[in-house]
N, C-alpha and C positions, 0 to 999 in steps of 0.2 A: 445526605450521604446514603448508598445502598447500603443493604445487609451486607453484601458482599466484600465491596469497601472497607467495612468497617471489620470485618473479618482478618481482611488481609491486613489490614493497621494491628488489630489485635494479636498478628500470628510474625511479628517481624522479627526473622530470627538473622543474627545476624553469629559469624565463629570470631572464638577468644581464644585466647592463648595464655596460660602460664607457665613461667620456668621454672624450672625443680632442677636447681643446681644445671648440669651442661643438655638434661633432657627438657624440652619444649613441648606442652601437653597442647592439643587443641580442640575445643569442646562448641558446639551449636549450641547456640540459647536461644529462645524464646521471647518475647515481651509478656507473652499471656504464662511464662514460669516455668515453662519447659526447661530443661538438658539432657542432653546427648552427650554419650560417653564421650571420654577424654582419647582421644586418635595423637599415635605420634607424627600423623599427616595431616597436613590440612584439605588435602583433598577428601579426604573420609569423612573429616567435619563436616566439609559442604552439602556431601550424598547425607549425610544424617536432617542438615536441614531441609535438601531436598525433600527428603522423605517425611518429615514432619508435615510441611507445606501441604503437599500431598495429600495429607490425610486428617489434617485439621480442618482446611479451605476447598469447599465441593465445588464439583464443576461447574461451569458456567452455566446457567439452563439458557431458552430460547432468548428472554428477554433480553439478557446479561448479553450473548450475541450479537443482539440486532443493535442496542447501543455502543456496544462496541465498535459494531463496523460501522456505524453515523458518525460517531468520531472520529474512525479514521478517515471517512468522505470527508469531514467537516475540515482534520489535516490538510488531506488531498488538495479540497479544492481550494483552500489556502496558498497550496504552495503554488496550482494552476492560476489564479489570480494572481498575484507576483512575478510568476514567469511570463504572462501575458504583456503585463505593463512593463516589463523590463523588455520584450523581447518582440512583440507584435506592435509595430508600423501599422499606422490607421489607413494608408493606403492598401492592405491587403485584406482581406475578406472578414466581416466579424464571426467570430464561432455563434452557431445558436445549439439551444438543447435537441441534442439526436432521438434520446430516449434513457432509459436506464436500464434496458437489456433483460436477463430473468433476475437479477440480484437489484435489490432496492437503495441498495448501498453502492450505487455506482454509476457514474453519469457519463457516458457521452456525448462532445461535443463536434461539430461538424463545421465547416467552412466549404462552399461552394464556388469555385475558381472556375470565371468562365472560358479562360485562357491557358492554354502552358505555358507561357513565360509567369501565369498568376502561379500556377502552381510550382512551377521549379520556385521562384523565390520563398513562396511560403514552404516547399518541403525543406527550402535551406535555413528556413528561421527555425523549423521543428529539428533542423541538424537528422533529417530524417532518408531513405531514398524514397524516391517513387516507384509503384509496383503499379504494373498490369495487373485486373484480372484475369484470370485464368479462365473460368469458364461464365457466360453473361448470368444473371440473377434472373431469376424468375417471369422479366418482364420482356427479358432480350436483350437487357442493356449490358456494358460493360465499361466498366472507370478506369481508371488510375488515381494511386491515392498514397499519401502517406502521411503516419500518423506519431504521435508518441504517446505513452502511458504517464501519468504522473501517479500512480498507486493505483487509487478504484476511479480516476477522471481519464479519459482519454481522450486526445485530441486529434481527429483527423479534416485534411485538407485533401480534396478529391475534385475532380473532373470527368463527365460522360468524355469517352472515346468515340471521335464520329465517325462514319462509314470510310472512308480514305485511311485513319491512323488503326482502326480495326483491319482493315486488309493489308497494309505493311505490315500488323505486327503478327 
């Protein structure tokens, strides 16, 4: 367990309430033995325990961060893994790893469709549209592509534009 963790287990403050005949008192406590004055709101409770939290449980530093957002990729690509087998047909392109972009906590995946009919189906599996680019990449090329996010995973399905659907468009 981190420090951390165990910090915030030690600072679990949750509001009470007692009645005093027809007035209702309500107070933030602590598990580490804190209280907070008695509010005849419970919204003031809350801000008191906010404000406890605050300043009991220090910010997060870089480490505390970077685990954080691995777990939430490790979420992410849970739920992309699930939607994949519930919703990708082995007839349509398999995703491979794109890259992870500047953030380490975050993966793109890709699928190369060498067809428009490949791609319109698969933008309909991502429930997605398809987009032109705009202007070509750096090499001269220009796609069409569409994708979805699932948190920090993203899923895109793309095709080069060839010389003929570059001049129509």
């Amino acid at each position: 367990m981190s420090d951390l963790h165990d910090l915030m287990v030690s600072h679990l403050v949750m509001v009470t309430y007692e009645t005093h005949g027809p007035r209702v008192v309500f107070r933030a406590e602590c598990s580490c033995g804190w209280s907070g004055d008695g509010h005849d709101d419970n919204a003031l409770a809350e801000l008191d325990a906010d404000d406890h939290r605050t300043i009991a449980v220090p910010p997060a530093d870089g480490l505390d961060a970077a685990i954080s957002g691995l777990l939430d990729l490790q979420d992410d690509l849970s739920r992309v893994v699930m939607w994949l087998a519930e919703h990708w047909s082995a007839d349509l392109p398999a995703p491979v790893s794109w890259g992870t972009g500047t953030d380490p906590a975050r993966v793109d995946l890709a699928a190369y469709c060498h067809c428009p009919d490949l791609l319109t189906r698969a933008a309909a599996a991502l429930d997605a549209p398809v987009v032109d680019d705009v202007a070509p990449d750096p090499r001269g090329c220009r796609y069409q592509r569409a994708s979805r996010s699932f948190g920090r995973v993203r899923l895109e399905v793309y095709r080069a534009l060839d010389g003929d659907t570059q001049a129509a468009a």
